[in-house]
C-alpha positions as CSV (number, residue, x, y, z in Angstrom):
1,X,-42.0,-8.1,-49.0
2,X,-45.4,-8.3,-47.6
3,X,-46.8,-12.0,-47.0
4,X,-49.1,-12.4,-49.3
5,X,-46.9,-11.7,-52.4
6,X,-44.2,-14.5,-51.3
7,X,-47.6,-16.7,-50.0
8,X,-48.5,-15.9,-53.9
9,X,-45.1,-17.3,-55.0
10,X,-44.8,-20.2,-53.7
11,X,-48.5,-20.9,-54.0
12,X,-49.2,-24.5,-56.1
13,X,-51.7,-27.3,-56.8
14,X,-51.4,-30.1,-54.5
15,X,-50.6,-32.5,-58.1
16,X,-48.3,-30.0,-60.2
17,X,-49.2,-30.4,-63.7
18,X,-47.1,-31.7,-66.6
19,X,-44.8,-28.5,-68.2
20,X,-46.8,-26.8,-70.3
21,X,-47.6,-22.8,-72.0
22,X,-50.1,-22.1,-68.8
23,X,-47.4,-23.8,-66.2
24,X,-44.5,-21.5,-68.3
25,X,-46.5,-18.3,-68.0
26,X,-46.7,-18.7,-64.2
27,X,-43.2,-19.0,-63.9
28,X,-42.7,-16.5,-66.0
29,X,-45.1,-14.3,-63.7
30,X,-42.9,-15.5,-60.6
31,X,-39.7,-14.3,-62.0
32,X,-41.3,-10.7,-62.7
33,X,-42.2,-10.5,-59.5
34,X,-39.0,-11.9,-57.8
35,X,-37.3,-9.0,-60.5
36,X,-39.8,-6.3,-58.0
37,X,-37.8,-7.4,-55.0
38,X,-35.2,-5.9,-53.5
39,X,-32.8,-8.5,-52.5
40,X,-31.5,-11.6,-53.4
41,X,-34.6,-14.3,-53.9
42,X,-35.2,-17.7,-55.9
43,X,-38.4,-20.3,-55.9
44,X,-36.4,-23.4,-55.4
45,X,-38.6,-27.1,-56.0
46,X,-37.7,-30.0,-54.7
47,X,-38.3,-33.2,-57.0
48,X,-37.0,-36.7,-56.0
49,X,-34.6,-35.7,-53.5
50,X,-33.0,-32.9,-55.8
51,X,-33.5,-29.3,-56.0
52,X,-34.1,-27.0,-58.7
53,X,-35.1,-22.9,-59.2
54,X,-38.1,-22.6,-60.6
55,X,-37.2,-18.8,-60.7
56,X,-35.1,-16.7,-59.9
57,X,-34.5,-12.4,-59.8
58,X,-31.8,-10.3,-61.3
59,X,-30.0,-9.7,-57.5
60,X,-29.7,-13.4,-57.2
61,X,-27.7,-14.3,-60.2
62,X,-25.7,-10.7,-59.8
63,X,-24.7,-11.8,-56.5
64,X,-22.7,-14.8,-58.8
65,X,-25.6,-17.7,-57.9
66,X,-26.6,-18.9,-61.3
67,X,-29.8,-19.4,-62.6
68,X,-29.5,-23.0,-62.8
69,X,-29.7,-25.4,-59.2
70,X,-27.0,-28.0,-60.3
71,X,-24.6,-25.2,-61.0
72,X,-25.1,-22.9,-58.4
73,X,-23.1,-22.6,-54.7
74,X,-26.0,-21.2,-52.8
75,X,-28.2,-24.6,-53.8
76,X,-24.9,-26.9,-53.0
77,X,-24.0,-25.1,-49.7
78,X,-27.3,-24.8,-48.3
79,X,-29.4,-28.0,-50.3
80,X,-29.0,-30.0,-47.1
81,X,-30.3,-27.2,-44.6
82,X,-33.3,-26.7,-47.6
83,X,-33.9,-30.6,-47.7
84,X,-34.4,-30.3,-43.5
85,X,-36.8,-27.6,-44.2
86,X,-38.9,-29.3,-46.8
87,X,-38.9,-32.4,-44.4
88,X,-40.2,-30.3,-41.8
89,X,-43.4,-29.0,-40.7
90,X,-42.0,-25.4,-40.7
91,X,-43.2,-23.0,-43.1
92,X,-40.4,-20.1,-42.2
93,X,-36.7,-20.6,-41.3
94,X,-33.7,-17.8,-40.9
95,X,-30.3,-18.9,-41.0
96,X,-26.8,-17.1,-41.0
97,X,-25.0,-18.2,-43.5
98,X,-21.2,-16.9,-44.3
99,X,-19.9,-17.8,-48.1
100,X,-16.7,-17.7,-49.8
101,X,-12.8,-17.8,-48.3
102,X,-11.5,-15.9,-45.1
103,X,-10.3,-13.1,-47.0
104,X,-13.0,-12.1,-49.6
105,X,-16.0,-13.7,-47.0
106,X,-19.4,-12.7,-47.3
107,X,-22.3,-12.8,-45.1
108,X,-26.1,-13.3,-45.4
109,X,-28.8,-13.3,-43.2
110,X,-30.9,-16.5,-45.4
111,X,-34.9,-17.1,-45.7
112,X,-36.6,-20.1,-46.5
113,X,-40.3,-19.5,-46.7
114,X,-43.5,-21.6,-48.1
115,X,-47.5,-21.0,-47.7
116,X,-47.9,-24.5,-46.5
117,X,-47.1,-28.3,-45.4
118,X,-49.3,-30.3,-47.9
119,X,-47.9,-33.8,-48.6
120,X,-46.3,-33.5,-52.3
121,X,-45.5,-29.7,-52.3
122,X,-42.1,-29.1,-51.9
123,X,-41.8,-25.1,-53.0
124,X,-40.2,-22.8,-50.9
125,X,-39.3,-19.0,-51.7
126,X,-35.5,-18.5,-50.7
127,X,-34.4,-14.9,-50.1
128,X,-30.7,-13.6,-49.2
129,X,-30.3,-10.1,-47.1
130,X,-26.3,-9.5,-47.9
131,X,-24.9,-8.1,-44.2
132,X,-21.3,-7.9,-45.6
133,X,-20.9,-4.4,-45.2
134,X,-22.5,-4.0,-41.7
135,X,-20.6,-7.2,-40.4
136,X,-17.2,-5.6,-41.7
137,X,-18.3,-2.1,-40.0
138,X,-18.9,-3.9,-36.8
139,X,-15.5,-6.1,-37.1
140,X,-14.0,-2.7,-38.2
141,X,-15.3,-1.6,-34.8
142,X,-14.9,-4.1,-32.7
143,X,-11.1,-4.3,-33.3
144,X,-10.9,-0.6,-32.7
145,X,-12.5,-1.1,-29.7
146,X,-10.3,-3.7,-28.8
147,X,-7.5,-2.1,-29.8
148,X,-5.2,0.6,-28.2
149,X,-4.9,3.3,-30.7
150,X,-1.4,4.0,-29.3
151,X,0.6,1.1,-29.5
152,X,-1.3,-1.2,-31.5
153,X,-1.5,-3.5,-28.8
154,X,-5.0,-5.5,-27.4
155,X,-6.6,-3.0,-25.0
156,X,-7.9,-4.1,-21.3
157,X,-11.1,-5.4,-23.4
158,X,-9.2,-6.8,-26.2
159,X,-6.6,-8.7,-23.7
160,X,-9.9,-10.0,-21.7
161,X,-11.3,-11.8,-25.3
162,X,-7.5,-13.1,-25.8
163,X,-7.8,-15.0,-22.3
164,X,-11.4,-16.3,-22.6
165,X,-10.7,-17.6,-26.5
166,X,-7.4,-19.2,-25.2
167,X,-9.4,-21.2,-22.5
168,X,-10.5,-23.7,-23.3
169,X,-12.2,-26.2,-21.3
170,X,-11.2,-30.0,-20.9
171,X,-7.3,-29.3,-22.9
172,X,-5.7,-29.2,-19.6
173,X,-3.2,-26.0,-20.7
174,X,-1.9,-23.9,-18.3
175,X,-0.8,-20.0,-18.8
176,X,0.5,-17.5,-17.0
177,X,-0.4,-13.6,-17.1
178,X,2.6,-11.1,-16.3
179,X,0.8,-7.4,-15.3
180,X,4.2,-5.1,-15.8
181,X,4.2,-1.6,-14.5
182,X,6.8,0.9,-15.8
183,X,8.7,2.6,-13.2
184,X,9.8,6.3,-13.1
185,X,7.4,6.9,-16.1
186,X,5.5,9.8,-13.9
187,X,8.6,11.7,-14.3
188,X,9.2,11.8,-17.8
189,X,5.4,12.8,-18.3
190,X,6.4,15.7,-16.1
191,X,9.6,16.4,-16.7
192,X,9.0,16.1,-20.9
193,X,5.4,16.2,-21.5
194,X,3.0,13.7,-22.9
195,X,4.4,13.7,-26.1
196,X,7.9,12.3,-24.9
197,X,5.8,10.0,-22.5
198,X,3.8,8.5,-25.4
199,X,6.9,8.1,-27.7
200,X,8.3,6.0,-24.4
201,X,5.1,3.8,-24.5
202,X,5.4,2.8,-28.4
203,X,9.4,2.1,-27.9
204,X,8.8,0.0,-25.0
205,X,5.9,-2.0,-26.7
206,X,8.4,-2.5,-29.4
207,X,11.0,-4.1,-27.1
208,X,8.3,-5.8,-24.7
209,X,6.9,-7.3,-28.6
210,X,10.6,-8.2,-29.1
211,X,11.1,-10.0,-25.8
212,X,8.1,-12.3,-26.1
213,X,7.4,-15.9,-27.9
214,X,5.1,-15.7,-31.4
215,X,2.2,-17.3,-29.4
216,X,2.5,-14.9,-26.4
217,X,-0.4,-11.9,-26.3
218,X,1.2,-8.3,-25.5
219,X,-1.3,-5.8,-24.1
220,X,-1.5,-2.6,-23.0
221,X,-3.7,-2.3,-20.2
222,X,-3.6,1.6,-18.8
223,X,-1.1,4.2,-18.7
224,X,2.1,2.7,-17.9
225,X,0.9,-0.9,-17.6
226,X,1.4,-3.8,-19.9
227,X,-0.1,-7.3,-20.0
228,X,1.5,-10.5,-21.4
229,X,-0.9,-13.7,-21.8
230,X,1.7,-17.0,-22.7
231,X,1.2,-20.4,-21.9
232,X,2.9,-22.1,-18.7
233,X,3.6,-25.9,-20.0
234,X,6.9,-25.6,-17.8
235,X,5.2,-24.1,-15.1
236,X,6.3,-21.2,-13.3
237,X,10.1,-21.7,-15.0
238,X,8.8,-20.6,-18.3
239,X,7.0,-17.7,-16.8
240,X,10.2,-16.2,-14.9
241,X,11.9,-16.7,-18.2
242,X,10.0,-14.7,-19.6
243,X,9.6,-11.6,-17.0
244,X,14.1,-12.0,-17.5
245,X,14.0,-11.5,-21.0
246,X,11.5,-8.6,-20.5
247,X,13.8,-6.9,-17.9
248,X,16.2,-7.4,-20.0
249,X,14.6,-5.7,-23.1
250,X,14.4,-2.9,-21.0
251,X,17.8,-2.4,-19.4
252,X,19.5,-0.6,-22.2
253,X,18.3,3.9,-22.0
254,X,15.7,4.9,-24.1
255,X,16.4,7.6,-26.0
256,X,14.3,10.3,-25.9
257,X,15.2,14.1,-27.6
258,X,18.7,14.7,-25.8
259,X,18.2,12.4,-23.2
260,X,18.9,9.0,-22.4
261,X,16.7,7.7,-19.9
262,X,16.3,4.1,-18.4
263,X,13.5,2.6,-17.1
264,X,13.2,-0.7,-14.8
265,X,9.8,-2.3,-14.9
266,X,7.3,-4.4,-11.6
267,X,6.5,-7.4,-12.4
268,X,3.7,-9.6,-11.2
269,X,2.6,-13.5,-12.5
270,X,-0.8,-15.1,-11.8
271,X,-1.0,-18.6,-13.4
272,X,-3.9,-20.6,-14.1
273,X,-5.4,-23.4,-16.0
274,X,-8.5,-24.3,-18.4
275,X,-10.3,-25.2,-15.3
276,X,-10.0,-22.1,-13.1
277,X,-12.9,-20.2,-15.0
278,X,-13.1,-16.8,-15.4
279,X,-9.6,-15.8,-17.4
280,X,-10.7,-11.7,-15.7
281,X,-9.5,-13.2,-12.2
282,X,-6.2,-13.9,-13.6
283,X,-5.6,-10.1,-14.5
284,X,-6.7,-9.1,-11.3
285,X,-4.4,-11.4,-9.4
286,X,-1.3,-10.5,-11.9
287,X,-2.3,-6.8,-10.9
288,X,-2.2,-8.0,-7.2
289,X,1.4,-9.8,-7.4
290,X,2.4,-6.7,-9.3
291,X,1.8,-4.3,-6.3
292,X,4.0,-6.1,-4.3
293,X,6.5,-6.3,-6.8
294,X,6.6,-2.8,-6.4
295,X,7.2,-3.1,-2.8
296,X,9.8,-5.7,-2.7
297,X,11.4,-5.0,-6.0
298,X,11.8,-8.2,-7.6
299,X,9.1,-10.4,-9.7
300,X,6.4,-11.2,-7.6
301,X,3.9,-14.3,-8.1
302,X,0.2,-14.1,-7.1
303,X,-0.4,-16.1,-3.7
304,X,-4.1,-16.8,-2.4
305,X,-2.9,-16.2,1.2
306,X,-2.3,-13.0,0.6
307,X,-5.1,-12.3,-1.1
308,X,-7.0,-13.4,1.4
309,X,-5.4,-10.9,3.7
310,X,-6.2,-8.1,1.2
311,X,-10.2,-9.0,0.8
312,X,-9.6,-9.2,4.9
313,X,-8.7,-5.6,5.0
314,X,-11.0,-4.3,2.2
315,X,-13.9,-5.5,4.7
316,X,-12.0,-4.0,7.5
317,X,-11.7,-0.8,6.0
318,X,-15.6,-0.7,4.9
319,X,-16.4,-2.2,8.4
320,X,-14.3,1.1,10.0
321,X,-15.9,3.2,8.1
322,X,-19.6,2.3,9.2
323,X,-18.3,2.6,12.6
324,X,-16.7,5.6,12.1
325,X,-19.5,6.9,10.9
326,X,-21.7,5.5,13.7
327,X,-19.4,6.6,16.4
328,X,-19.1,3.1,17.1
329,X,-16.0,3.2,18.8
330,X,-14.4,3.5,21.8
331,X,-11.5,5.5,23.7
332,X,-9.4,3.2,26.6
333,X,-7.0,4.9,28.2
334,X,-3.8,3.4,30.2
335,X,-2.1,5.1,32.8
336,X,1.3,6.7,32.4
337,X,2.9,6.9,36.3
338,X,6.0,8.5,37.5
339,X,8.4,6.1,38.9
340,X,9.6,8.3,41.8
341,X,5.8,8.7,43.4
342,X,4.0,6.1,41.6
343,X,1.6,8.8,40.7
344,X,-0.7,9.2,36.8
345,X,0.9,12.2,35.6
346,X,-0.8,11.1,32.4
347,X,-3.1,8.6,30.0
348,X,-2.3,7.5,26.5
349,X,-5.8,7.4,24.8
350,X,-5.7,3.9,23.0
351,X,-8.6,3.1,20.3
352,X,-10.9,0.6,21.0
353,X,-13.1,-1.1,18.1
354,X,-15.5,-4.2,18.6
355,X,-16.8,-4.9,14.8
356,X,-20.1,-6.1,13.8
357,X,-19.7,-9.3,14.6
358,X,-18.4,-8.9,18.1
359,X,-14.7,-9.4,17.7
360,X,-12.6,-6.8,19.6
361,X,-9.6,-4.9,17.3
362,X,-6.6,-3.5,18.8
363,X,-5.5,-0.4,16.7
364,X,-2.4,-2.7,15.5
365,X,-5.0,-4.2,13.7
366,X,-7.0,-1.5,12.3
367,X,-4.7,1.7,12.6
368,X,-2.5,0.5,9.0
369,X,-5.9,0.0,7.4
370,X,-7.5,3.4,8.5
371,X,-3.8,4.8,7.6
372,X,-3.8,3.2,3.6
373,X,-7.4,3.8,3.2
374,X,-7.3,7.6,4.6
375,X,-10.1,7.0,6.8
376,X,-7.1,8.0,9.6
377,X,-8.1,11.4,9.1
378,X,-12.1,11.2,10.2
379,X,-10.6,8.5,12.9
380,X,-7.9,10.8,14.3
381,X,-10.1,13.6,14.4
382,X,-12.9,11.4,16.3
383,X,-10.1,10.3,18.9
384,X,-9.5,14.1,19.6
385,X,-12.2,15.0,20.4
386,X,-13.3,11.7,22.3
387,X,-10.0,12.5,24.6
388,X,-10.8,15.9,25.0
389,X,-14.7,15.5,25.7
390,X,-13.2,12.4,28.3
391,X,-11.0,15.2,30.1
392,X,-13.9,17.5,30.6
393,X,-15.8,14.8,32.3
394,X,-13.1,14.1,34.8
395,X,-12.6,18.0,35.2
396,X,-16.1,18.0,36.2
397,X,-16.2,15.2,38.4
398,X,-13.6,16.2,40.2
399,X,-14.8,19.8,40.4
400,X,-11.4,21.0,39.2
401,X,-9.5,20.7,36.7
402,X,-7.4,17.5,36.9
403,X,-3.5,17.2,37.5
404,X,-3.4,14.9,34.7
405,X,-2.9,15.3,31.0
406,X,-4.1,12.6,28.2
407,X,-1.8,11.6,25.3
408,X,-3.6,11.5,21.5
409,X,-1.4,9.8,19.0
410,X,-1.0,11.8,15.2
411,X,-0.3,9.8,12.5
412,X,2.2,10.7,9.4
413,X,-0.7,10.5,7.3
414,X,-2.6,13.1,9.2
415,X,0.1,15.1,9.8
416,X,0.1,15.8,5.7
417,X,-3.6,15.6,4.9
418,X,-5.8,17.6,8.1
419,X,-5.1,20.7,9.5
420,X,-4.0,20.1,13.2
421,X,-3.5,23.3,14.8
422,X,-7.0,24.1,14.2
423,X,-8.6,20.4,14.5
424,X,-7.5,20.6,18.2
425,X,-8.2,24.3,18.7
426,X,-12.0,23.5,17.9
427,X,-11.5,20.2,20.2
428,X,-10.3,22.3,23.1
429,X,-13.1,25.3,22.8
430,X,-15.8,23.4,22.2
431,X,-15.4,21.5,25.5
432,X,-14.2,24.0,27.2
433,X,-10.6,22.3,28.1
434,X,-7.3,24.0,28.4
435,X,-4.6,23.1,26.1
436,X,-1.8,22.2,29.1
437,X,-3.9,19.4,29.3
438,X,-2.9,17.7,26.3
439,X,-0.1,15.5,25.3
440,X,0.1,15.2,21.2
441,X,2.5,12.3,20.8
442,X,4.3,11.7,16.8
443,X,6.7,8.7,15.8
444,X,10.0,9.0,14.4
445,X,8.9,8.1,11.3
446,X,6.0,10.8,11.0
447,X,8.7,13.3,11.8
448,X,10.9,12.2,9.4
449,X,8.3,12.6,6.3
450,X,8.6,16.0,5.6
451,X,10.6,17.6,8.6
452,X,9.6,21.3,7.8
453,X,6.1,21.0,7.7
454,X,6.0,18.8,10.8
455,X,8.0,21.5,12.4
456,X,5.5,24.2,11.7
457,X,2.8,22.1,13.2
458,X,4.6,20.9,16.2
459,X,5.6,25.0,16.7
460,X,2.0,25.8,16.1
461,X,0.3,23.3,18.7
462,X,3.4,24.1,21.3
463,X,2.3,28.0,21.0
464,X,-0.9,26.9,22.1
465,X,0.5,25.4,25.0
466,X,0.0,21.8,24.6
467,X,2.8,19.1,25.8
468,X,4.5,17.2,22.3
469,X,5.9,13.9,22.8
470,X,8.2,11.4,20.3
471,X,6.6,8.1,20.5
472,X,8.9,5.1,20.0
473,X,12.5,6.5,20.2
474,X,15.0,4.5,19.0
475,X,12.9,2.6,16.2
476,X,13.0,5.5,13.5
477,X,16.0,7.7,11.7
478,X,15.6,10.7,13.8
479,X,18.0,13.6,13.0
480,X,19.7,14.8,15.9
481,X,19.8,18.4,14.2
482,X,15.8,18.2,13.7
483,X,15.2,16.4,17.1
484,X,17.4,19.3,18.9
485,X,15.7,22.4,17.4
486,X,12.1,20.8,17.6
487,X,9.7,21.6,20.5
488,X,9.7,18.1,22.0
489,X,9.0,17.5,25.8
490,X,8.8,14.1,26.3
491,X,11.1,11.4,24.8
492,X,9.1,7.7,25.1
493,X,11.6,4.9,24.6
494,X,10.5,2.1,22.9
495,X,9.3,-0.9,24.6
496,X,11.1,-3.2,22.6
497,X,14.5,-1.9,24.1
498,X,12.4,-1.8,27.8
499,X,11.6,-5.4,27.6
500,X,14.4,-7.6,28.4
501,X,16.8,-4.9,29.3
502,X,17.9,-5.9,32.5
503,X,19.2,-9.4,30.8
504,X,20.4,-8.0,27.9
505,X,23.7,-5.3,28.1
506,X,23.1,-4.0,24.7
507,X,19.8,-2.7,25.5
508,X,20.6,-1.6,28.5
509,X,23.6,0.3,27.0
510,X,20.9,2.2,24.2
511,X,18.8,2.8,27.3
512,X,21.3,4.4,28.9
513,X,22.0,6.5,25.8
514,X,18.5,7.9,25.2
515,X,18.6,8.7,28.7
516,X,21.7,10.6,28.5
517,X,20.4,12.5,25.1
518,X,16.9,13.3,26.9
519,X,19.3,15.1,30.1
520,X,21.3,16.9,27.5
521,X,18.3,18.1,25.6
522,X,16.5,18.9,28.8
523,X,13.5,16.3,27.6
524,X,11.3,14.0,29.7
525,X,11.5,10.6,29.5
526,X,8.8,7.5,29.2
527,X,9.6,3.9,29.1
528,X,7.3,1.7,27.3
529,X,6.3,-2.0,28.2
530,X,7.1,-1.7,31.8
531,X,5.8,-5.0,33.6
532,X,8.2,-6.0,36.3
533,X,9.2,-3.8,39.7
534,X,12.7,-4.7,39.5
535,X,12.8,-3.2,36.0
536,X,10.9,-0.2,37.5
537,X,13.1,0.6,39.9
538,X,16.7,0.0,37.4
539,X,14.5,2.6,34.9
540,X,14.4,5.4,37.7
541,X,17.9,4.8,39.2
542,X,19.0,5.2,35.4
543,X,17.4,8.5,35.6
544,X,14.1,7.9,33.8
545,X,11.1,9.9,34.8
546,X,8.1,8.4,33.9
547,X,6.9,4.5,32.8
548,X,4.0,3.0,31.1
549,X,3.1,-0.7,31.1
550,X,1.0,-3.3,32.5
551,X,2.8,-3.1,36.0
552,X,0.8,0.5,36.3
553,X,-2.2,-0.9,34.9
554,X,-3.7,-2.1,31.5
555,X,-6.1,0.7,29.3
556,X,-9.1,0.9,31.0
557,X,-12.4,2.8,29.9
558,X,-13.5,6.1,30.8
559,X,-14.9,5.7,34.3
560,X,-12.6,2.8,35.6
561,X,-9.3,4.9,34.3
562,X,-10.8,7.7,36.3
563,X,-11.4,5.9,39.1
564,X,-8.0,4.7,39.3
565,X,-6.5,8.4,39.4
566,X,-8.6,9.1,42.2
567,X,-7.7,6.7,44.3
568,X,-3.5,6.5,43.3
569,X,-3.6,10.1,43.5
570,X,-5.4,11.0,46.8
């Protein structure tokens, strides 16, 4: 309505005149104009403290307010916010306003507007914009959006708006989230399709729904992973209770076409209070405790120490990349003698990595995080050529090519996910190194993922005439049948049956064993953490060939370590 029609119909005298035919006819003249409008409208007048319409329109008494002040809800529900207004200086107001019970509600976006402030004039133009049907739409909305149209159940969002309206500052309640993760559901998907997965997902839901307390908020957050909100009065008793009852929901098969299938469920708790914020964090620590839970196979609890460690190694992991990327990074190499002569035969190249804030990591310390992360791949293919690049230094500073070989470590993950045949291939050409130069060593465990494949590659990089080597014998669950038909030259026993053998008959006897299977096998041998001559010496009369340790000399750099083979090798 433009301004100066409601400016006109609420316009008065200062001193409003007795009732009377001209006063009547300018009512009248309001309420055919109110009748032009399209919404909701009435001229309300204050007198003495109480209110009455001087007009009102055919919308406004349709919508069920009466013509009539004393009788009407409208002027009873909102007289006190209209006596504020009139005692105000304000000449325009909006107010939402929500009318009627919870199940028939309406809503209205309310206007109270008047042409001026004079002393004495207490006419204001009231009009009503009816939002029902756009607030139901976006409530209609919202809970869709909130909703998981699977299940039924609150959605990530919708179990996010459960936490925050369940804190509540200052009422000291504690709660507990439970992040469960179905186990073996991959399978069925496979195995059955997605239709058979879905019907899995609304038949646990049921049982999860079944499991819980009325007050408790089931979600489904993604996938295969549900989301309980309950409150924790008893503390962390309640919330094991709880993750039993839900373990037990789901021990009995779910049947599914012809098959019965059972499925055992993670479990991780995070607990919090009203004062601990932002109810989000307590998803993302549930989530956390739930990873573990799959490790360890039992219900897990959310710990800040091990947190910690986790935001530790995300920073690691985008602190090795930078330097990865930099070539920030460093190759040491330690010496690997033979205990007969005391000569290098060999060096195991050993990754060196000082970080950004000058702290020096040993690759115990970054190697799992490279491995989990993937960046293993772009490392190990750094280290290659790094050793390889290092060898053609010494070749050329001695004018020959050196009678020594260097050792590069492959990890399982590399193994599966880069091509190594033709990774060190490249190395080799492009610095112009022969192969017999290189020692390729692989764990137990590396072997042991996926047998085959690792045999092809070790079969590959032998035909190229490089030297393979099993690092820490003894440690893994090698296969004698795969460790007798696999191209291995060089057997390295572990250092933690090295250490402490000569006091300790056990080891000395599993010594004594690897060194037997290494003769039989026609294999060389390398003991690990060699620090002491007396040990030296027991090694070699034992019959083992080779030894690495601090006794021969700690990993040096490029220059020093070459500078060592010169002079113990002259």
């Amino acid at each position: 309505m433009p301004l100066e029609l409601s400016h006109a119909l609420i316009s008065t005298p200062p001193h409003e005149p007795a009732p009377g035919p001209a006063v009547a006819c300018d009512v009248a003249a309001s309420a055919a104009v109110l009748d032009l409008m399209p919404i909701a409208a009435a001229i309300v007048i204050q007198r003495s403290g109480e209110l009455e319409f001087a007009a009102v329109n055919r919308l406004f008494r349709k919508a069920g307010f009466g013509s009539v002040a004393a009788d009407s809800s409208m002027a009873r529900l909102l007289g006190p916010q209209l006596r504020r207004f009139f005692a105000s200086d304000q000449t325009h107001v909006e107010i939402e306003w929500q009318f009627g019970d919870e199940v028939d509600c309406r809503y209205f976006r309310v206007s109270f507007a008047r042409r001026s402030t004079v002393p004495g004039v207490d006419r204001a133009l009231v009009s009503l914009i009816d939002q029902t049907a756009e607030f139901r739409t976006e409530q209609s909305l919202r809970r869709e959006m909130m909703t998981d149209s699977l299940t039924g159940l609150c959605n990530r969002s919708g179990f996010s708006d459960a936490i925050e309206g369940a804190i509540q500052p200052g009422a000291a309640a504690k709660y507990a989230v439970l992040a469960i993760n179905l186990e073996r559901f991959s399978r069925v998907n496979a195995c059955m399709g997605g239709l058979a997965g879905d019907e899995l997902l609304i038949s646990v839901a049921r049982r999860l729904k079944g499991a819980l307390r009325g007050r408790d908020v089931l979600a489904r957050l993604n996938g295969d992973e549900f989301a309980v909100l309950m409150t924790a009065q008893g503390g962390a008793a309640d919330a094991f209770q709880v993750a039993k009852r839900i373990r037990c929901a789901l021990a009995s098969p779910f049947r599914l076409s012809d098959f019965e299938i059972r499925v055992d469920c993670a479990i991780g708790i995070a607990f919090g209070s009203d004062d601990d914020g932002d109810g989000e964090d307590l998803v993302r620590n549930a989530q956390f405790a739930l990873k573990r839970s799959k490790q360890s196979g039992r219900t897990e609890t959310y710990h800040a120490r091990a947190f910690d460690v986790a935001r530790k190694q995300f920073g690691m992991e985008t602190g090795l990349r930078r330097a990865i990327e930099s070539e920030a990074l460093t190759l040491h190499f330690q010496p690997i003698c033979d205990l007969a002569t005391g000569r290098i035969v060999s060096f195991e190249a050993l990754a060196r990595w000082t970080d950004e804030q000058g702290v020096c990591l040993s690759p115990d310390a970054f190697i799992p995080v490279a491995e989990e992360s993937g960046l293993i791949v772009p490392l190990g293919r750094w280290a290659m050529d790094e050793a390889v690049r290092t060898l053609a230094a010494w070749n050329d500073a001695a004018g020959k090519p050196c009678d020594v070989r260097i050792a590069v470590n492959l990890s399982a993950i590399q193994l599966q996910r880069d091509q190594i045949p033709s990774m060190v291939r490249a190395a080799l050409d492009r610095h112009g190194v022969s192969s017999n130069q290189l020692t390729l060593e692989l764990t137990e465990s590396a072997i042991g993922t996926d047998p085959d494949h690792v045999a092809r590659i070790m079969t590959a990089l032998k035909d190229m005439g490089a030297t393979l080597a099993m690092d820490d014998f003894g440690t893994g669950y090698s296969n004698l049948a795969h460790l007798q038909r696999l191209p291995i030259d060089l057997l390295k026993i572990d250092r933690s049956f090295v250490s402490g053998m000569l006091a300790d008959r056990d080891k000395l006897a599993i010594v004594r064993a690897i060194l037997s299977l290494a003769s039989a096998l026609g294999m060389t041998t390398i003991a690990e953490g060699v620090e002491a001559l007396d040990l030296a010496q027991r090694l070699a009369a034992l019959g083992c060939t080779q030894g690495q340790g601090f006794l021969f000399g700690r990993p040096l750099d490029r220059d020093r370590a070459y500078r060592l083979m010169a002079e113990r090798n002259a």
